[in-house]
C-alpha positions as CSV (number, residue, x, y, z in Angstrom):
1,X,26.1,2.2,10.2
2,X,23.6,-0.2,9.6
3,X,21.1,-0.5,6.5
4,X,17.8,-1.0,7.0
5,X,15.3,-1.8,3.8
6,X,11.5,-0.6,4.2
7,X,8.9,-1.4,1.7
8,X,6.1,0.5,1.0
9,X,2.9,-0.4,-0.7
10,X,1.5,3.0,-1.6
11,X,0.2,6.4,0.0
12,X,-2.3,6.1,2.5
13,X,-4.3,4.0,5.1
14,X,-7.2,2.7,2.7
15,X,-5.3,2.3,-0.2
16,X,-1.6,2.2,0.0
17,X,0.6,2.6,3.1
18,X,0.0,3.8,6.2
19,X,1.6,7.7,6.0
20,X,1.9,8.0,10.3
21,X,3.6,4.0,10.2
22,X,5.8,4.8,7.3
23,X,7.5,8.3,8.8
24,X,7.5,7.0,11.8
25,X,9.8,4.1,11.5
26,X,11.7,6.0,8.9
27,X,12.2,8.7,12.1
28,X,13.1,6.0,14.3
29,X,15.8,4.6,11.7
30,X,17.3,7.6,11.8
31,X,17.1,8.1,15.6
32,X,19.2,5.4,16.0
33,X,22.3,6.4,13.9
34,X,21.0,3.6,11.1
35,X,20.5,4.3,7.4
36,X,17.0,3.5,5.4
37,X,16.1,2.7,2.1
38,X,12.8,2.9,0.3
39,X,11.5,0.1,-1.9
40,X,7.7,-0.8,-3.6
41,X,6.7,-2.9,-6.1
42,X,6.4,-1.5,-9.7
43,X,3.1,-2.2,-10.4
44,X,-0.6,-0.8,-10.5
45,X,-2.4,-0.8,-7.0
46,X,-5.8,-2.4,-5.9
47,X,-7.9,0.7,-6.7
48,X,-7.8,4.1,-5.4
49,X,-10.2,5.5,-2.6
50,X,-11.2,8.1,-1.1
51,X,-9.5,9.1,2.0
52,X,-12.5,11.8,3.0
53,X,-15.3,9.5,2.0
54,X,-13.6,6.5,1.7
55,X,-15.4,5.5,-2.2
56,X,-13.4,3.9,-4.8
57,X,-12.6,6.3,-7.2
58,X,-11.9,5.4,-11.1
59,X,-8.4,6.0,-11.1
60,X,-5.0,3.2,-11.5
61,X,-2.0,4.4,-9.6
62,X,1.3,2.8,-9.1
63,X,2.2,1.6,-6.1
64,X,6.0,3.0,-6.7
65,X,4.8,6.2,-7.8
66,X,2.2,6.8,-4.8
67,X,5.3,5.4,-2.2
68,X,7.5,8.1,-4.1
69,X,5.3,10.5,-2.3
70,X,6.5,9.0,1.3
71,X,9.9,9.4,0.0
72,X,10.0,12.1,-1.2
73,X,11.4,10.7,-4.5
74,X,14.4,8.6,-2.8
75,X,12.8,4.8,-3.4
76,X,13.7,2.2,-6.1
77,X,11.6,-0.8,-7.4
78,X,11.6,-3.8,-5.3
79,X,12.8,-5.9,-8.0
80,X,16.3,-4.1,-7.1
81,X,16.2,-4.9,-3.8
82,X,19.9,-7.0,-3.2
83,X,19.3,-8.6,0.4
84,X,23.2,-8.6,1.0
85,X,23.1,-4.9,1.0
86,X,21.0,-4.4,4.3
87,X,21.2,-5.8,7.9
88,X,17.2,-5.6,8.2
89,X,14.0,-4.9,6.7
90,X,11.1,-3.6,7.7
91,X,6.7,-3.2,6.1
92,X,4.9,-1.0,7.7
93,X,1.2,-1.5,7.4
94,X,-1.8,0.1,5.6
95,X,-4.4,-1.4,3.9
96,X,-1.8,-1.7,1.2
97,X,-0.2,-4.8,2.3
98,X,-3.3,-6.3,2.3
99,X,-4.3,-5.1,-1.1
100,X,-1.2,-4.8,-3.1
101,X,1.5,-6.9,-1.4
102,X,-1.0,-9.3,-1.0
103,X,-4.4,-9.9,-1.6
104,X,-5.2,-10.7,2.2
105,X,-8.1,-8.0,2.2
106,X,-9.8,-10.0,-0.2
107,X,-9.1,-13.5,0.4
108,X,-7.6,-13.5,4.4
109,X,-6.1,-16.7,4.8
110,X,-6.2,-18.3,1.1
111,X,-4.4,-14.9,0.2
112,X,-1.2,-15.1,-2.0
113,X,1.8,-12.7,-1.6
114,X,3.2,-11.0,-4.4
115,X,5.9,-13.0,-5.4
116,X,8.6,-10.2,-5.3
117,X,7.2,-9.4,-1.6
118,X,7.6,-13.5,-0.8
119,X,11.0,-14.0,-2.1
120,X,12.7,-10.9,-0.2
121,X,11.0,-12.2,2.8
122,X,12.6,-16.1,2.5
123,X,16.0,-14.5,1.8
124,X,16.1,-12.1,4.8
125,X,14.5,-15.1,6.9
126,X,17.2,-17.2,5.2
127,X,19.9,-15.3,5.7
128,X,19.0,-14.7,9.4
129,X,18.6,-11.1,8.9
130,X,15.9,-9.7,10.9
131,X,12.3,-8.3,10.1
132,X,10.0,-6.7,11.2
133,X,6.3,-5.7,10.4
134,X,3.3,-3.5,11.6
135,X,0.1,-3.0,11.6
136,X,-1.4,-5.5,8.8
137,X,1.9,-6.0,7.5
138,X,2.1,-9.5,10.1
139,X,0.0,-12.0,8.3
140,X,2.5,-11.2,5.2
141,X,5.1,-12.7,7.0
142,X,2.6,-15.5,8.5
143,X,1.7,-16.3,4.9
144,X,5.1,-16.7,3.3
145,X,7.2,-18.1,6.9
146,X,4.5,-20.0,8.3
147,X,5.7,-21.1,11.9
148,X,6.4,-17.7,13.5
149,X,5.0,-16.3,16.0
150,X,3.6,-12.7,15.0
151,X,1.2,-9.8,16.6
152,X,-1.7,-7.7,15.1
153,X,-2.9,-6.8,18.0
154,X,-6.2,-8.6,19.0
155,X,-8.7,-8.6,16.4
156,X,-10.6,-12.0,16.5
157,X,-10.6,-12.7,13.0
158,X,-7.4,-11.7,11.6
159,X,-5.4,-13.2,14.5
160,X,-7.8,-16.8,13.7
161,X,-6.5,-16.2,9.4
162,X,-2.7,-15.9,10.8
163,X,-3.3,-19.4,12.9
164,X,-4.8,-21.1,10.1
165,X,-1.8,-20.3,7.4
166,X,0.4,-21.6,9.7
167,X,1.7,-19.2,12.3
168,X,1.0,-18.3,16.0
169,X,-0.6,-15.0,17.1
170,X,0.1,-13.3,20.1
171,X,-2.1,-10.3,21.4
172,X,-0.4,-7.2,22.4
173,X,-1.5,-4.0,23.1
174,X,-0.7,-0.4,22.2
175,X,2.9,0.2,21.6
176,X,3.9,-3.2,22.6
177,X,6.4,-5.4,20.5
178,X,6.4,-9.3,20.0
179,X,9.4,-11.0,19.4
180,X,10.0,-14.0,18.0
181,X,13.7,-14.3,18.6
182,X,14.0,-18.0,16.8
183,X,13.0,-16.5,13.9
184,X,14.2,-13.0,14.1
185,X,10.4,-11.0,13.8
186,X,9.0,-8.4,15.2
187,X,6.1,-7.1,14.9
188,X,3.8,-4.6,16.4
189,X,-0.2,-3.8,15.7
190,X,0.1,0.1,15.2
191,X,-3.6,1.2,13.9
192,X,-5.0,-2.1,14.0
193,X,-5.8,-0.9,17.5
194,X,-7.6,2.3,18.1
195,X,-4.1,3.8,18.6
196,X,-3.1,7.6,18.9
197,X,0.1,8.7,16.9
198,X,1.5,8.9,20.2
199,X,1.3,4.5,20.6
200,X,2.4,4.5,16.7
201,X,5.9,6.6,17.7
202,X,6.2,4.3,20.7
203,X,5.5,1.5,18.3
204,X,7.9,1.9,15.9
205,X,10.6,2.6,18.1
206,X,10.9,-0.5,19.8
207,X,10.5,-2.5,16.7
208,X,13.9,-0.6,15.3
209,X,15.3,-0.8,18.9
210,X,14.6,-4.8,19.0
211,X,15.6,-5.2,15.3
212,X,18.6,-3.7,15.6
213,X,19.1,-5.6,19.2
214,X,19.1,-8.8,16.3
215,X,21.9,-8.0,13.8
């Protein structure tokens, strides 16, 4: 049975991960006979907002705590995270990625990865272990691999900050996948279209069916 690794930046869209993303590909792990484990960096998020208004509100969370809540209490601190013990990993998106796995949000393509988030990233890409990444979640992977090729979709801007740090953009549409098979990506652009839950399951299926097409 294979192992898959999925890390999590948080609980919800605007602040953490995306809830719809996350389940998803933790359903589509499972539809496929795999095994999944839970992972996010110990450490305070961004801020906290307001998923009905969408303010900041005065609050510090932790990003492991808040992912617990995805969970459902099954997740262990990235810093545990042994690459040899999984065949795969796999970051959903929500603004989360681009707040607290990275500062992308903030400073697009002179962003910096959290150093925990980098290094698990060069040793799957090392170890020829595939990856894939959603939503966002792409211009983590264009930031710390450089020359991949990678999808968010077809925003103008973002897809511009990916080709500057290095990487190649291709636009997909809903539920599509792109595959860098060199490099052993996938990716696919979930919400950062206006997508239904419907493209997301669609979404994240092929990504697991194409990572696991890679081990």
């Amino acid at each position: 049975m294979k192992n898959i690794a999925v890390i999590l930046s948080g609980c919800g869209v605007f602040d953490g991960a995306e809830i719809h993303e996350a389940t998803l590909t933790l359903l589509a792990i499972a539809k496929h006979n795999c095994k999944y484990i839970c992972f996010a960096p110990d450490m305070n998020q961004h801020h906290v907002i307001n998923h009905i208004n969408g303010d900041e509100v005065k609050q510090t969370r932790n990003v492991l705590e808040e992912s617990a809540r995805i969970a459902r209490g099954d997740i262990y601190p990235t810093s545990t995270l042994q690459i040899d013990d999984f065949d795969a990993l796999i970051l959903p998106g929500g603004f989360g990625a681009a707040k607290n796995l990275s500062d992308f949000a903030f400073n697009g393509e002179n962003c910096v990865v959290n150093s925990e988030i980098a290094e698990i990233i060069k040793q799957f890409h090392s170890k020829q272990k595939p990856i894939g990444a959603m939503c966002i979640s792409p211009v983590i992977l264009a930031n710390v691999l450089r020359n991949v090729n990678v999808s968010i979709g077809s925003d103008k801007a973002t897809s511009e900050a990916i080709e500057i740090m290095g990487a190649i953009h291709t636009s997909s549409n809903h539920g599509e996948v792109i595959v860098d098979a060199d490099n052993k990506i996938v990716t696919t652009p979930c919400y950062m279209l206006d997508a239904s839950i419907i493209d997301i399951e669609t979404g994240t299926n092929k990504l697991v069916t194409e990572l696991l097409k890679m081990i």
